[in-house]
N, C-alpha and C positions, 0 to 999 in steps of 0.2 A: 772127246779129245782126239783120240785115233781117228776117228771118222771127220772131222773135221781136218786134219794134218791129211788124209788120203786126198780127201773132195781136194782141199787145194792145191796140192802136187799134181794131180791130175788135172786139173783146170791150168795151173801156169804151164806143162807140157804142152795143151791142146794148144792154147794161146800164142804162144813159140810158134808152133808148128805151122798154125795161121797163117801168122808174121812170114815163116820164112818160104810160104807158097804166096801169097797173095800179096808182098808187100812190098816185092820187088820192083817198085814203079818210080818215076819220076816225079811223079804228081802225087804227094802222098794224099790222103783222104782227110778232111779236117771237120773241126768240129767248135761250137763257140765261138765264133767269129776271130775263128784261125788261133784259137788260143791251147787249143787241143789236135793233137792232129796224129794219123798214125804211121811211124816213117821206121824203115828198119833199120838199127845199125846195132853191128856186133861189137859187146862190147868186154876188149880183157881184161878192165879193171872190178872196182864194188859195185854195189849201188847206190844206183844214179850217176850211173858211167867216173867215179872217184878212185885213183890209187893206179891208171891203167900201165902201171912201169914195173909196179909188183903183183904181178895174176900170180904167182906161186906160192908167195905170205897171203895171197886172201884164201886161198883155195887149203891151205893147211889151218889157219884159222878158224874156215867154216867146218872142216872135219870135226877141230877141238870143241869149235862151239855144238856144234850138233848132238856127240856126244854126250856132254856137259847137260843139254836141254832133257836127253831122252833120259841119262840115268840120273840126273840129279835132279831136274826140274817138274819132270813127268812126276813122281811119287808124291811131290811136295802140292801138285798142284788139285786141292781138296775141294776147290770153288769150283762153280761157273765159269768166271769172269777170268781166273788164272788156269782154268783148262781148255777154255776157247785162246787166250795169247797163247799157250806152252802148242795147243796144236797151228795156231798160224804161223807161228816164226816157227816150226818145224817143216812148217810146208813150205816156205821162204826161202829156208839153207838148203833145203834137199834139191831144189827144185833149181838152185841157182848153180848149190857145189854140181848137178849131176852135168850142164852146162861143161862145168870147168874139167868134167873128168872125161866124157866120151867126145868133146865138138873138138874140133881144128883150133889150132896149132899141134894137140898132144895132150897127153896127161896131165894134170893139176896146169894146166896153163890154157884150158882151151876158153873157145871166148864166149861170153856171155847174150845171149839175146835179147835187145832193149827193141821196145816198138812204141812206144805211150810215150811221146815228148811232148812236151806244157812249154811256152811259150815263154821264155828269158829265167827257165829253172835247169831242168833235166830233162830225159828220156832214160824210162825206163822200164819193168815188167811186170807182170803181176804178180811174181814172188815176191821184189822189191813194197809193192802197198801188201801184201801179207807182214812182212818184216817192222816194217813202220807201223801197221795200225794194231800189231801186239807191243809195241812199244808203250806208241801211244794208251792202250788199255791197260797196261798193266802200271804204266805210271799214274791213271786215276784210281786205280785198285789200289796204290799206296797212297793216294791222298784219303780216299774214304775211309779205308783202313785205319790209319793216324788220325783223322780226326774223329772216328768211335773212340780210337783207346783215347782220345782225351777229355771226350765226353763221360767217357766210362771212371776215367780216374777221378772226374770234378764231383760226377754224381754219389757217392760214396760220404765224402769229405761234408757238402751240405747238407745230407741226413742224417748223418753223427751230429751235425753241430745242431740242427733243427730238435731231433730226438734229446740232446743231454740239454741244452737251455731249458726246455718246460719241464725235466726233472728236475735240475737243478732248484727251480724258481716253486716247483711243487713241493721239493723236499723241504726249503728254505719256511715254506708257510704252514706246513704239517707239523715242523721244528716248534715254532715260531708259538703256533697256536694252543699244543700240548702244554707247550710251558706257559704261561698265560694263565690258562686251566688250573694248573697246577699251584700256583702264586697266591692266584682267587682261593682255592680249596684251603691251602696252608694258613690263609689270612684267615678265612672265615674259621677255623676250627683253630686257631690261636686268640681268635675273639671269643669263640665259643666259649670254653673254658673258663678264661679271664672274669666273663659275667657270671657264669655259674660259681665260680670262686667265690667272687665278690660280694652272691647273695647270702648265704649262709652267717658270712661276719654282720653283714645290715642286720640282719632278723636277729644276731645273736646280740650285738650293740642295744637293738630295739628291747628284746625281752629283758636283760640286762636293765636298763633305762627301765621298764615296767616294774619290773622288780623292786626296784630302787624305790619308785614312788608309791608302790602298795607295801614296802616293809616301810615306810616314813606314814603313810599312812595307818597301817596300823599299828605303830609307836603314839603315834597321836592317838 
């Protein structure tokens, strides 16, 4: 993160410095079928030459933002992807405010150096794509972001529901079958009985009935 935010501070000075040796021409250099082209103008407003009536609100802004980035952003930034943006829009604002502090006109007003103009958009510097392409990174770090934790909160919800339906349906048949079991057991050993009962009166009927006809027989 620090080395990244150096490399690029260092790299949009060199690039300035380019600009304000070699780019003093008429004929600036072009590139893409004139769609790119490298032309110097100093510029006292934001980036991409925007606000140029208040250079003293952007130049107090970048202080606050700068600030803001190293002590609150820098500690927070525990990724890759949020410690390569926290170091390129650090190398953005530094590289832009130092512009605004030591160039002509004067302090917190001085002007900025644009040199990279694109063709019916802007002109402007290589702090400025530092600025923008941590922008742009860090807003798809919050879409990936946000769509793990959504994935993360789905996935939870359909393993409860997967996990408790086959117990449910398991407990319901483990229920289901014990008693069952239990029904058959109760029946049959409520029959049981009943026969065993039952045989002791026949045979006793029977003897009875025997009796009967051997005491009639020997009467006779």
């Amino acid at each position: 993160m620090v080395a990244i935010a150096l490399v690029g501070y260092g790299l949009d000075r060199w690039t300035k410095q380019l600009a304000l040796s070699s780019l003093a021409t008429d004929e600036p250099p072009s590139f893409l079928g004139g769609w790119v082209s490298l032309q110097l103008v100093l510029n006292p407003g934001a980036a991409f030459s925007m606000g140029s009536s208040v250079t003293v609100v952007f130049s107090v802004a970048a202080i606050i933002a700068l600030v803001a980035v190293i002590g609150w952003g820098w500690p927070r930034a525990d990724r890759w992807l949020t410690a390569v943006c926290a170091g390129m829009i650090v190398a953005g604002i530094a590289g832009n405010l130092t512009d605004r502090l030591v160039r002509p006109p004067g302090v917190l007003r001085g002007h900025v150096v644009d040199f990279i103009a694109v063709r019916h958009f802007a002109v402007f510097n290589v702090a400025d794509v530092f600025i923008t392409c941590s922008v742009v990174l860090f807003a798809i770090y919050l879409f990936i972001t946000e769509r793990a934790a959504k994935a993360g909160s789905a996935g939870p919800e359909n393993t409860v529901t997967a996990d408790t339906e086959p117990a449910s349906t398991g407990l319901g048949n483990t229920n289901a079958e014990p008693g069952g079991i239990e029904s058959r057991d109760v029946a049959e050993q409520t029959m049981e009985p009943t026969g065993m009962d039952a045989q002791p009166e026949e045979l006793g009927a029977a003897r009875w009935g025997n009796a009967g006809h051997g005491g009639t027989g020997a009467q006779r």
